[in-house]
N, C-alpha and C positions, 0 to 999 in steps of 0.2 A: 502749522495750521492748528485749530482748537476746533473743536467739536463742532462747534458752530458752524465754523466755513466750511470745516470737512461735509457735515449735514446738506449747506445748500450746494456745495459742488457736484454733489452725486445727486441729491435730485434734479440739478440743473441737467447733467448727464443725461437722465432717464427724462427730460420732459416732463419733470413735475412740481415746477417750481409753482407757487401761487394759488397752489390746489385745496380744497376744502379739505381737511384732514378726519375723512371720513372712510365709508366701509371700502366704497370705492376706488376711492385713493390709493388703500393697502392691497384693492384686487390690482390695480398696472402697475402698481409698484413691484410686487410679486411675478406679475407676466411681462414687464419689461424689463426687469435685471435678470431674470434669466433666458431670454430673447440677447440679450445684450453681452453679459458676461459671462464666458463659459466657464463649463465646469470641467477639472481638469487635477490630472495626478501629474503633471509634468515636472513642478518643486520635489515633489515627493523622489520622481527617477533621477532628477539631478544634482539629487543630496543639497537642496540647498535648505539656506537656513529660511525655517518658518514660523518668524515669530507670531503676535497675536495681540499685540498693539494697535491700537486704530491709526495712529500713523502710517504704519509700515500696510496695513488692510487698504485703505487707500490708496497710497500710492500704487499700491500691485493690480487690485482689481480694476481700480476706476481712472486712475492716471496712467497706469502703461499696459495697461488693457489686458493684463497677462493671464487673466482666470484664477482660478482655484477650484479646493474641494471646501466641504459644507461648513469645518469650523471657522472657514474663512469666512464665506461667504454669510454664513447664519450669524455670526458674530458683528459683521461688519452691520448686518439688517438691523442687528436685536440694538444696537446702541445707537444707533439712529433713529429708531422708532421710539427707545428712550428716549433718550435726546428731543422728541416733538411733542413727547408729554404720554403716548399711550402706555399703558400697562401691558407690563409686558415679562414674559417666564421662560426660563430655560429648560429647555428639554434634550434628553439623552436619549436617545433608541437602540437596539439591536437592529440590524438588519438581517432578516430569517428569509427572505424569498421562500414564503408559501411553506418553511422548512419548521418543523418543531427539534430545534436547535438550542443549546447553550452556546450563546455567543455574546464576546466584551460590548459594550456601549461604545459602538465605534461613528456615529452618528448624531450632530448636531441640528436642533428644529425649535422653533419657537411660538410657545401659546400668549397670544393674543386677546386679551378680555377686550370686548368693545359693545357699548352700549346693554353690558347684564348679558352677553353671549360670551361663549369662547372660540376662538378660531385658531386653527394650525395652519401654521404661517411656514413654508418651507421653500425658500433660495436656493440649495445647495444639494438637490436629491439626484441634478443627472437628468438624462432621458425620459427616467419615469414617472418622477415627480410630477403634480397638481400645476395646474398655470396658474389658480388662485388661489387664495386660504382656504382652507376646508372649516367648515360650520363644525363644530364638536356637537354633531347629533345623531348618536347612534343608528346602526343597521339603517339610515337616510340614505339611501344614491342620491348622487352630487354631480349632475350632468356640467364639464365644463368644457367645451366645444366638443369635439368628437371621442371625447375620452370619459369616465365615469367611476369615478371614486368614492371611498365611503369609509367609515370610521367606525368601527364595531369592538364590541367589551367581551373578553372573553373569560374573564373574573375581574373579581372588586378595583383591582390595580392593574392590570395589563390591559391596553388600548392597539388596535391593530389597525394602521393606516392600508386600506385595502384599494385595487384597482380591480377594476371588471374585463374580465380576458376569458374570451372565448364562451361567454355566459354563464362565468362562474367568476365570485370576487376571490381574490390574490394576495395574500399579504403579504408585502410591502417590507415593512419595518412594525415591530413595537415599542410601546413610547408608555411611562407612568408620569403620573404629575406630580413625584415627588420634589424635594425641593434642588437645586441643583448649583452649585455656585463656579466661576469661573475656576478656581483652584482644580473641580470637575470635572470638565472639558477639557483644561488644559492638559489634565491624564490621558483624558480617551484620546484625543488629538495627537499626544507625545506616543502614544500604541498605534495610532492609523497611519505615524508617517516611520515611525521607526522599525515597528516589531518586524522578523521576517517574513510572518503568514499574514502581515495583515493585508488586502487586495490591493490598494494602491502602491505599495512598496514592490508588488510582482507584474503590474498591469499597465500598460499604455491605455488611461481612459479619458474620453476629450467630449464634450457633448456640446450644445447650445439647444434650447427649444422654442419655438418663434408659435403662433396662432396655426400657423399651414405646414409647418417643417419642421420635422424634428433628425436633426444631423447627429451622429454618434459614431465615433470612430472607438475600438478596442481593438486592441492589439493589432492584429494583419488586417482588421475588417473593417471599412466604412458603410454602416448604413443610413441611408438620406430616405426618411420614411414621410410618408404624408400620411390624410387620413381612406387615401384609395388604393396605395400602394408600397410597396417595403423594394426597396433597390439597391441589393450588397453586393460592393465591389470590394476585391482581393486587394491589397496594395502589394504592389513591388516593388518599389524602387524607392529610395530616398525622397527623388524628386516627385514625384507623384504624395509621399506622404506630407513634405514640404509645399506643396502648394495648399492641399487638404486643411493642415495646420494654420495656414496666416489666411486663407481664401474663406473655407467655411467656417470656421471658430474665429476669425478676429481678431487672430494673433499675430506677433510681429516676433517671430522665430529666426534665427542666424541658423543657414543651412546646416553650420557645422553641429546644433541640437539636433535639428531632423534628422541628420546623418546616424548621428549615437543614437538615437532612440528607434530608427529603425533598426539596425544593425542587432541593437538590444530586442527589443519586443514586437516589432512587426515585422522582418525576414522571413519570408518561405522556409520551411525545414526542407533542408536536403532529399 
């Protein structure tokens, strides 16, 4: 398949074929591929190979539904939305949770010029991520259903993707607009699935986030959170994590994975 088909088959996927290629477009685009495709470190736990071809990004995410994490997922978004003509930039983040940290660019996300504005366009953040692009305009809260985001400079080059918790904004990840080229990524990407400290290489992590629910399994824990209530359940048993896997994330898993990856990262310790 060429760019092309690849293009309309995934917005065929997502319910957007024939859509005005406008602000809106990029907001259900954004809130229905990650509605749709989860995010997930499970390539990562079973050493498989992760290349970074739009061939192989396709077939994984959208033709056998199998998820990813963000250099997949943001990679797969950023050349498709090449691909339709928008302008469009790569970006590298740290992830610091709220932490003044030295940490590698282990985080794929992409700026969006549209109409003389810029927008952060992010598929591939997990749980906590934005259901739409966020507006690149400073200290703004950015109400997007029940959740409240915002984008703040804490010097000339460092950009902090913040979330609002507990009435106080969180940073997220930071991100600069320098220039960034695939050669880039393909480093940070070759450190978040290989190095030994990096999180996904040590973590069972599986998410999807819909409008009303947001599902996240790590390790032994599932939480099925809305915007009224948070409800974590302990897993035990294979079967319990095996259903969780192909029922709530959309996966079509062979028990004998569920098996290994409980056994590995979600087991009760003794």
């Amino acid at each position: 398949m060429n760019h092309t088909q690849i293009t309309q088959q995934y917005l065929a996927d997502l319910g957007l074929t024939n859509c005005p290629l406008d602000l809106e477009f990029l907001n259900q685009l954004q809130r229905k591929h990650i509605a749709k495709y989860s995010f997930n470190s499970i390539s990562v736990l079973l050493n498989q190979p992760m290349p970074l071809d739009l061939p192989h990004l396709y077939n994984k995410l959208v033709a056998k539904q199998n998820g990813g994490y963000c250099f997949e997922h943001n990679k797969l978004v950023y050349i498709v939305l090449q691909h339709l003509g928008f302008k469009v930039k790569r970006l590298l983040a740290k992830v610091v949770y709220n932490r003044d940290i030295d940490v590698p660019r282990t985080h794929r996300a992409t700026l969006i010029t549209f109409e003389g504005a810029d927008y952060l366009l992010d598929a591939g953040f997990g749980p906590q991520g934005a259901f739409y692009p966020l507006k690149l305009e400073l200290d703004t809260p950015q109400q997007q259903e029940n959740e409240t985001f915002q984008i703040s400079q804490k010097n000339q080059q460092e950009y902090h993707f913040q979330v609002l918790k507990n009435g106080e904004f969180f940073t997220l990840y930071t991100f600069d607009l320098n220039n960034y080229t695939e050669s880039d990524c393909d480093l940070s990407h070759f450190y978040s699935h290989k190095h030994p400290e990096a999180a996904f290489v040590k973590n069972l992590v599986v998410s999807r986030k819909t409008l009303d629910t947001t599902y996240s399994l790590r390790n032994g824990q599932y939480h099925h959170i809305t915007h009224k209530h948070t409800e974590i359940t302990p897993i035990t048993c294979e079967k319990q994590l095996h259903q969780l896997l192909n029922q709530q994330f959309n996966l079509n898993l062979d028990i004998a994975v569920s098996t290994y990856l409980f056994s590995k990262f979600a087991k009760p310790e003794n």
